[in-house]
GUDOMAR-618426 format. One record per residue: y negated, x, z negated of N, C-alpha, C, O in turn. Coordinates in pm, whole numbers, padded with zeros to 5 digits, always signed. Example, Ala and Ser with C-alpha at 12.3 -4.5 7.8 and 13.67 -1.06 7.14 Angstrom:
REM GUDOMAR-618426
+00569+01319-00780+00450+01230-00780+00330+01320-00780+00332+01424-00846
+00225+01285-00708+00106+01367-00714-00003+01290-00787-00114+01341-00804
This chain:
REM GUDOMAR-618426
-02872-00219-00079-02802-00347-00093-02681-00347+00000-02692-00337+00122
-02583-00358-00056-02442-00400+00042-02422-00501+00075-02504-00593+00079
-02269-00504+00117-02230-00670+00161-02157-00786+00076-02116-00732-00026
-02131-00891+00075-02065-00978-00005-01968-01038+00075-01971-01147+00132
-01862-00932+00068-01731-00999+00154-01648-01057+00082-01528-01035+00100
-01693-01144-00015-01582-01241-00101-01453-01350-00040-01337-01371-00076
-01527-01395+00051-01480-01511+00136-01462-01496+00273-01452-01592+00349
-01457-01335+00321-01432-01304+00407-01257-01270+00466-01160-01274+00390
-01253-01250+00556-01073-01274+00642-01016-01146+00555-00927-01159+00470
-01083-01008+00590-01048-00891+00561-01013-00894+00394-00913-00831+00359
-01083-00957+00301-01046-01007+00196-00951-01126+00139-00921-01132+00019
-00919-01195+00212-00843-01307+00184-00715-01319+00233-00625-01396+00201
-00727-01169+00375-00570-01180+00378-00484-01074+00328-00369-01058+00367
-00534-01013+00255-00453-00895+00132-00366-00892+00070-00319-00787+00027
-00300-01048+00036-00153-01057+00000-00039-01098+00096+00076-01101+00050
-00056-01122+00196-00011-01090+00336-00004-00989+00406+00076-00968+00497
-00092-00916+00367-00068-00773+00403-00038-00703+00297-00075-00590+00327
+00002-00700+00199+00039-00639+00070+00213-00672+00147+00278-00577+00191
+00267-00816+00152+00372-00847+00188+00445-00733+00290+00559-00688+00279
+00353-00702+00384+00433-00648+00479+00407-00458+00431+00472-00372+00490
+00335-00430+00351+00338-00327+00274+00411-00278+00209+00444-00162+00236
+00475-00355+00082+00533-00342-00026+00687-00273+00008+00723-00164-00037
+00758-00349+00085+00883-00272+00080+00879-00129+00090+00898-00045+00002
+00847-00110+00232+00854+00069+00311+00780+00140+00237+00808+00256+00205
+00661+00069+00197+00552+00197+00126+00599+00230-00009+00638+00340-00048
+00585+00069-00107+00604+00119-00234+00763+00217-00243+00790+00293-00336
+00837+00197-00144+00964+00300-00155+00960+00465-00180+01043+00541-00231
+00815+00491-00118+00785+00673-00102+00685+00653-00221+00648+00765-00256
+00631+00563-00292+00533+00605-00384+00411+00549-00326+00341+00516-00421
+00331+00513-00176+00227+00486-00178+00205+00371-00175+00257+00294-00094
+00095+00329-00295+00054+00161-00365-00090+00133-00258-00145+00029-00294
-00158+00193-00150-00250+00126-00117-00237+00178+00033-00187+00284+00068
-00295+00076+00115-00324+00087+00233-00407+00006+00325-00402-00117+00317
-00484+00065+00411-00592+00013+00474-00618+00089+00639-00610+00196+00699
-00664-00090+00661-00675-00028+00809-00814-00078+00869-00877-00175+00828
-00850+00007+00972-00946-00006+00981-01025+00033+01168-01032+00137+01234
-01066-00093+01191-01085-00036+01340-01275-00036+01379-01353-00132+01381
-01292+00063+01399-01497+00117+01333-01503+00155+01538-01435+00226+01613
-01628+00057+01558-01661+00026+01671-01766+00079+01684-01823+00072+01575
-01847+00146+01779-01949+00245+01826-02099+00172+01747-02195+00240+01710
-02090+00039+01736-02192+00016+01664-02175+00000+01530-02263-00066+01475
-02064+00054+01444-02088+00017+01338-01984-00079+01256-01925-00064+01149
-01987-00215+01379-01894-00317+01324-01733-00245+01327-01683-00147+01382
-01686-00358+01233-01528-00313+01239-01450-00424+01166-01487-00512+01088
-01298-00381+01233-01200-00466+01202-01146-00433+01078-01179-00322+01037
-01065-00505+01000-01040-00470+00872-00917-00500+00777-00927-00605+00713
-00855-00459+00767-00704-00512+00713-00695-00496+00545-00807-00541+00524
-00658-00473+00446-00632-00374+00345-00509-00467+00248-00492-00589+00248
-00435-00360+00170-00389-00449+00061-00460-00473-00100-00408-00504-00208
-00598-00442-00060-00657-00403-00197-00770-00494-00189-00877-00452-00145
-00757-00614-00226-00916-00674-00178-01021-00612-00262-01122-00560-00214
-00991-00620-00409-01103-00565-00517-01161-00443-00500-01275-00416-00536
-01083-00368-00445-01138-00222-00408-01245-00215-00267-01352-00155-00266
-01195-00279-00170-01297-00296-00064-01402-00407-00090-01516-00395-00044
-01364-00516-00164-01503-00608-00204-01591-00502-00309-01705-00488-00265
-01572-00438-00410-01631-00295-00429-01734-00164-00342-01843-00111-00359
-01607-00153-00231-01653-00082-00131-01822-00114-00044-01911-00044+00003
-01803-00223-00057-01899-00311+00043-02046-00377-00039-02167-00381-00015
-01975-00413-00123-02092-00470-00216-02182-00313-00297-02282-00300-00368
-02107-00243-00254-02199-00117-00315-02272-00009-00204-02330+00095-00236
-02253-00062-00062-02253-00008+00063-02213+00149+00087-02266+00241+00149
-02091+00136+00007-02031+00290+00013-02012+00333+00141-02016+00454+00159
-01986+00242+00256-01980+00290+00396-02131+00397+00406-02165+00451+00511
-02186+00407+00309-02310+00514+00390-02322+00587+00315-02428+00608+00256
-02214+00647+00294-02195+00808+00192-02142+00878+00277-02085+00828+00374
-02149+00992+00260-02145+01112+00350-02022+01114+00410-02000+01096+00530
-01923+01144+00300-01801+01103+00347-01735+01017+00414-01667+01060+00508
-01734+00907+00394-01721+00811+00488-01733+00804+00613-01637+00777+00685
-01858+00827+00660-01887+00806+00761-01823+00958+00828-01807+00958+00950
-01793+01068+00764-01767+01159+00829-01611+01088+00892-01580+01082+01011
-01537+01044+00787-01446+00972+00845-01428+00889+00974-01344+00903+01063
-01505+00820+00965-01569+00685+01081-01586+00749+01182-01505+00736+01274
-01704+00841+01194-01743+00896+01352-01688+01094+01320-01647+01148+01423
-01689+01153+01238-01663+01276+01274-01502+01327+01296-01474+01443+01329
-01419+01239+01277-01320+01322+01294-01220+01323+01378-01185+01205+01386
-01161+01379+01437-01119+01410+01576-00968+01330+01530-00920+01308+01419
-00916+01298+01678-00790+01276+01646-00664+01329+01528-00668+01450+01506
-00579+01270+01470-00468+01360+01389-00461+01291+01278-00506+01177+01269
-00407+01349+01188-00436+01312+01047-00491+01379+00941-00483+01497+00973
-00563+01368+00787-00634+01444+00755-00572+01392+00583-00505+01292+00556
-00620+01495+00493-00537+01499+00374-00676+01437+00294-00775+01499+00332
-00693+01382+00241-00850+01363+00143-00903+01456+00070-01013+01452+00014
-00791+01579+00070-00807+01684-00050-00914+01797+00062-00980+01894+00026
-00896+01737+00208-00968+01848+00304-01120+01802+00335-01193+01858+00417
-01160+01677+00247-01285+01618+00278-01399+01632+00144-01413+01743+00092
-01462+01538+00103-01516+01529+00064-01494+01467-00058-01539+01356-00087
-01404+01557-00153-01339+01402-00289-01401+01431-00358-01323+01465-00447
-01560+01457-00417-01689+01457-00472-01745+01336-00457-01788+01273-00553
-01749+01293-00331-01823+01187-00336-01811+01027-00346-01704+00966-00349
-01905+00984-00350-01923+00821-00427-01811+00761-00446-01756+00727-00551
-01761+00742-00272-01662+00613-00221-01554+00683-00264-01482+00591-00303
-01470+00822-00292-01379+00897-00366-01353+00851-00497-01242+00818-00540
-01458+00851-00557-01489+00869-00675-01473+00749-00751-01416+00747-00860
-01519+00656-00700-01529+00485-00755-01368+00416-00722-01323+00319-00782
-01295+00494-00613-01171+00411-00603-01107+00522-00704-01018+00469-00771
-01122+00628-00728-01005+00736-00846-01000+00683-00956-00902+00667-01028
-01163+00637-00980-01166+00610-01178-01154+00463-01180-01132+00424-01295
-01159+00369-01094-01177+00203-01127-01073+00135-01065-01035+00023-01099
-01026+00202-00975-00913+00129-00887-00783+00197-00908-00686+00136-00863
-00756+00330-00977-00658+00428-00930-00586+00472-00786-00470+00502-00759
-00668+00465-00731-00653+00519-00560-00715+00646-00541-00830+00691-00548
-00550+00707-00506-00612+00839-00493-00491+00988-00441-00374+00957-00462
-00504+01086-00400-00393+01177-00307-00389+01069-00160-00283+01015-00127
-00516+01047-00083-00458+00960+00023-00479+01112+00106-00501+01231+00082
-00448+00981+00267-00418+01042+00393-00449+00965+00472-00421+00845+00477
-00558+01079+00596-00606+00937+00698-00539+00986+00829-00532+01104+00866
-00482+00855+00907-00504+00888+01007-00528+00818+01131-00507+00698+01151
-00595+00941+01251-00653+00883+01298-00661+00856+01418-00637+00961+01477
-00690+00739+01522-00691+00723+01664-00820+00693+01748-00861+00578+01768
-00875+00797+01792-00990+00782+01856-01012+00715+02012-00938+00770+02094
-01056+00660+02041-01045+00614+02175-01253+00609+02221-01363+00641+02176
-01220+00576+02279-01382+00600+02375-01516+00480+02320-01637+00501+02318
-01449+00366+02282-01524+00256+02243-01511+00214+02063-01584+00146+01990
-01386+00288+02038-01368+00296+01888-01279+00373+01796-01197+00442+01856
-01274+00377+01689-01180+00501+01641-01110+00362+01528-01178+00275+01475
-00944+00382+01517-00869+00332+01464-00777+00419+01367-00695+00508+01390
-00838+00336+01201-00821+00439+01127-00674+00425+01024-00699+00327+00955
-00591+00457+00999-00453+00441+00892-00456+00495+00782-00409+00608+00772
-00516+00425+00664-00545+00507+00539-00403+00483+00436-00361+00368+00427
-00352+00562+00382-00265+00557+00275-00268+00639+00162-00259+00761+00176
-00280+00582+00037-00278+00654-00125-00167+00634-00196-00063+00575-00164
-00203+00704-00323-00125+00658-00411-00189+00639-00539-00288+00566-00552
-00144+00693-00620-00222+00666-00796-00282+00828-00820-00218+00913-00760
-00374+00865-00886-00399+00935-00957-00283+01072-01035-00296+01190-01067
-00168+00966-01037-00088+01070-01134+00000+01128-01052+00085+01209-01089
-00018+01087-00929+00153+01100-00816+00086+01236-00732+00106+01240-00610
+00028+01314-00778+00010+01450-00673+00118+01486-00579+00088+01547-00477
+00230+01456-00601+00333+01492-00505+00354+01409-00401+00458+01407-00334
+00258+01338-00385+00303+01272-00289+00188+01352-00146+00194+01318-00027
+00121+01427-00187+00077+01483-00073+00177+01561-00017+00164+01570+00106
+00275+01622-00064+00384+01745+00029+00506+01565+00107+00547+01554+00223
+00523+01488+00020+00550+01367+00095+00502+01320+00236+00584+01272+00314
+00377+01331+00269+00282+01304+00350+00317+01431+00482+00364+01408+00594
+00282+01552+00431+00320+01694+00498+00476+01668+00575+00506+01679+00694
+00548+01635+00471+00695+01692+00563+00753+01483+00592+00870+01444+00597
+00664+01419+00602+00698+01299+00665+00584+01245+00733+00530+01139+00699
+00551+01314+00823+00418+01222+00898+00487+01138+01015+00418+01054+01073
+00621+01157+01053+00666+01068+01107+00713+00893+01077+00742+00796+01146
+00698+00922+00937+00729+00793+00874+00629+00726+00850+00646+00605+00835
+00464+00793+00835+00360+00750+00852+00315+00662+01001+00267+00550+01019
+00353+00761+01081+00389+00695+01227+00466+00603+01265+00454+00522+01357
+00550+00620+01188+00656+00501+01240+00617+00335+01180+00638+00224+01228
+00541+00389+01038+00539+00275+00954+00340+00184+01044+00307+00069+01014
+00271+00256+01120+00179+00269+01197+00241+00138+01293+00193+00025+01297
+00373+00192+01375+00430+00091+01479+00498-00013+01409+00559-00104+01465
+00485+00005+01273+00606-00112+01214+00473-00229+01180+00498-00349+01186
+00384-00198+01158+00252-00296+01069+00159-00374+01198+00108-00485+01201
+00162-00281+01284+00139-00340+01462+00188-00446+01498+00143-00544+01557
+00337-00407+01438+00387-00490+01518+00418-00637+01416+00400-00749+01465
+00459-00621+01294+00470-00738+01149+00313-00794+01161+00280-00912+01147
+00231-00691+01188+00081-00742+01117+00000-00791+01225-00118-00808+01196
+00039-00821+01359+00007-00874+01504-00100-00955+01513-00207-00940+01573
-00043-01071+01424-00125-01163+01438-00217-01165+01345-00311-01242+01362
-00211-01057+01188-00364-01044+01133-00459-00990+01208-00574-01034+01213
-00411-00872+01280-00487-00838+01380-00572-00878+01451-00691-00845+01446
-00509-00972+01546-00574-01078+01631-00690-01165+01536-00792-01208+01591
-00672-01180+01438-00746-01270+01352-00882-01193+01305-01001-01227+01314
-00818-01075+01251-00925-00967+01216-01016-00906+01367-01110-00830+01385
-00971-00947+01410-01043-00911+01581-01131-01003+01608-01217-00970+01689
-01138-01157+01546-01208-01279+01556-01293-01270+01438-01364-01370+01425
-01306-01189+01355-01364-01167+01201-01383-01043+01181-01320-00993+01088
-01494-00938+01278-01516-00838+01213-01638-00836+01121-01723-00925+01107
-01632-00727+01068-01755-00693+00971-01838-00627+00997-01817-00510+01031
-01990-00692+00988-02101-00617+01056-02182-00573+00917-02189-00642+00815
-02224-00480+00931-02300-00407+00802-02479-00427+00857-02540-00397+00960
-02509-00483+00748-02644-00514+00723-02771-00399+00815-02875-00421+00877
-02688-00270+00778-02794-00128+00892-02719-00076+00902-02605-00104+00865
-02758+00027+00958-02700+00079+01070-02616+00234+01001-02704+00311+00960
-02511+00276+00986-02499+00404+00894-02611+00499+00895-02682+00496+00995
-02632+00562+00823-02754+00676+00789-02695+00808+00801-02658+00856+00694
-02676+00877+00905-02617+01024+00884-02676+01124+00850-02796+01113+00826
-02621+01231+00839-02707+01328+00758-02727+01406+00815-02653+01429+00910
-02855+01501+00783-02921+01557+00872-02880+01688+00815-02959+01782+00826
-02743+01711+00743-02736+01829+00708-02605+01858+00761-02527+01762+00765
-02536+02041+00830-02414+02040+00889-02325+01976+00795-02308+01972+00673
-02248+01903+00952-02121+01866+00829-01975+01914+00790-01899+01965+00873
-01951+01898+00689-01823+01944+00619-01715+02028+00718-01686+02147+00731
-01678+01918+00773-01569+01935+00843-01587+02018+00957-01692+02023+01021
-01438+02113+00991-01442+02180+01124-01499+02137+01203-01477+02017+01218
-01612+02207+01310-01606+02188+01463-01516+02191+01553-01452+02291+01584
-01507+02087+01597-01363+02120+01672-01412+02183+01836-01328+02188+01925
-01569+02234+01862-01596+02298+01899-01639+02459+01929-01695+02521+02020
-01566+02494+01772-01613+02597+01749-01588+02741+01864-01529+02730+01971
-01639+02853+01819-01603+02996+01899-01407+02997+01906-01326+02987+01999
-01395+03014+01775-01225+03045+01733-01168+02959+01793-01065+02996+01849
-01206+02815+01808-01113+02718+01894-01078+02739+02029-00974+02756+02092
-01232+02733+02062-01241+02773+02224-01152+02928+02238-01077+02937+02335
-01159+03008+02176-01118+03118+02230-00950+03127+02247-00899+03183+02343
-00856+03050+02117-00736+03035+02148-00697+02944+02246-00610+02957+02332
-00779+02842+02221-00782+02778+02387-00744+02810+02504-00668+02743+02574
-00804+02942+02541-00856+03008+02643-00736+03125+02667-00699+03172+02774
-00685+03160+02523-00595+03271+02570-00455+03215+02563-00364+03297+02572
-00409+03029+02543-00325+03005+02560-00294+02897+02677-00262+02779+02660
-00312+02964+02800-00306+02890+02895-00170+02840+02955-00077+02914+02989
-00174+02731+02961-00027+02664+03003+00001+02647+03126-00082+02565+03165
+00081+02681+03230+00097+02630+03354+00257+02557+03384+00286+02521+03499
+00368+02538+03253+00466+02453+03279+00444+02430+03144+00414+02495+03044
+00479+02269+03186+00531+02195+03033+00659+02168+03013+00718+02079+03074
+00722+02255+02914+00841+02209+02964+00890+02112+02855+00850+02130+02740
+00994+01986+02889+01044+01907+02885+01182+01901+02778+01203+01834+02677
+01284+02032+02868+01410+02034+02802+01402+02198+02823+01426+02236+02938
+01370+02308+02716+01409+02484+02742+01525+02496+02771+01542+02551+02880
+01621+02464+02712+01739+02456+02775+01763+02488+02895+01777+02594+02957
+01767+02335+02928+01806+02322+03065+01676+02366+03226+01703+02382+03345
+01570+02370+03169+01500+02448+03244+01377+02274+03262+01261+02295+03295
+01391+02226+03254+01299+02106+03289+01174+02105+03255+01130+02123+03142
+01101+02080+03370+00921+02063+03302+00839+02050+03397+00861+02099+03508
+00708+01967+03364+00588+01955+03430+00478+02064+03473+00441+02166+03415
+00443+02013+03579+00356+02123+03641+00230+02112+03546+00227+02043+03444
+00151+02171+03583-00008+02136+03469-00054+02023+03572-00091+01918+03519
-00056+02027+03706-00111+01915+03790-00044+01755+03719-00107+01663+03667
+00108+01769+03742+00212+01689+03707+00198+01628+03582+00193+01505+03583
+00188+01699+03450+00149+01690+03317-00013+01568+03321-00039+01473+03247
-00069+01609+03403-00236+01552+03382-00189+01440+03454-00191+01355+03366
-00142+01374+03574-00120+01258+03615-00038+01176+03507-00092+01077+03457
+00055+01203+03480+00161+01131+03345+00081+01110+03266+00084+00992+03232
-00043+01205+03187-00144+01135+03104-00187+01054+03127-00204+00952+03059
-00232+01094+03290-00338+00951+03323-00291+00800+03305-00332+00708+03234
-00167+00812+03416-00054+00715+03395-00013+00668+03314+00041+00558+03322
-00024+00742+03194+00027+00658+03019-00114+00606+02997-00100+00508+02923
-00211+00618+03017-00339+00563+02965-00429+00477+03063-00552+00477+03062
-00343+00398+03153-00354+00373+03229-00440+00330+03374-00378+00294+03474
């Protein structure tokens, strides 16, 4: 049994967020977008321009398909193509054939208490818009700081209205899909590419020490 988010915020404010969608996105081709902020227990914040597709989502408790959730808790910072996951399954599958959502791209911001997610598609017929995605992830980014900042105060609202799911996700007890980002091969280039200047400007010779580099992190994260 899923949820019945009919009359819920994340549903009702979708043409307001469609509003601040429509120009920048529908310009490159992508018709859907969703955001999504998935909190260590489960709950989460919720934006989208698609209400029918996530009142779908929920009422069918697609959040506990494999995929998904690999989304939610397995995947490491960056961004990820949908074509590198799991597009077999359920929650794939039900937005390709009923909604036409589909060639998306997630991406993603992990932080310690929650992971904040930037989903963007397109239709079924627009395959090209994945090399779109490839040689413009800056515009993905940029359009990231543009919806932050237009979409502020859904935010805040959606922060007063999250969505709690009935249980608890069900993970699977089988390896999953996606890279370890622990693996041997990782660790080992890791290991043989050790950095001791960061530099800044090659040019001109400018750059951080590795000591220097790790305080400025700290310092940006404050």
């Amino acid at each position: 049994m899923g949820l019945n988010l009919t009359n819920h915020f994340s549903l009702t404010s979708s043409s307001v967020v469609s509003q601040i969608c429509d120009a920048p996105l529908s310009g490159v081709g992508i018709s859907y977008f969703n955001y999504i902020k998935v909190f260590n227990d489960g709950s989460r914040e919720l934006l989208t321009n698609n209400a029918e597709w996530i009142d779908h989502f929920y009422k069918n408790a697609l959040y506990n398909t494999t995929a998904v959730i690999d989304i939610e808790y397995m995947l490491p910072k960056g961004y990820f193509l949908w074509t590198e996951l799991q597009t077999q399954d359920a929650a794939y599958l039900d937005g390709r054939q009923f909604y036409n959502i589909d060639h998306g791209i997630t991406l993603v911001t992990r932080c310690e208490e929650y992971t904040e997610l930037y989903i963007f598609a397109s239709t079924r017929d627009n395959e090209q818009i994945r090399s779109f995605y490839q040689k413009n992830i800056d515009l993905l980014q940029r359009f990231v700081l543009f919806f932050n900042d237009k979409g502020n105060d859904l935010l805040r609202k959606a922060s007063k209205n999250k969505i709690y799911l009935p249980d608890r996700q069900v993970f699977s007890q089988q390896k999953n899909t996606l890279p370890d980002s622990n693996d041997i091969q990782k660790q080992e280039f890791l290991a043989s590419t050790n950095i001791s200047r960061f530099f800044i400007n090659t040019n001109g010779g400018v750059y951080l020490t590795k000591r220097e580099a790790e305080c400025a992190a700290f310092a940006a994260n404050g």
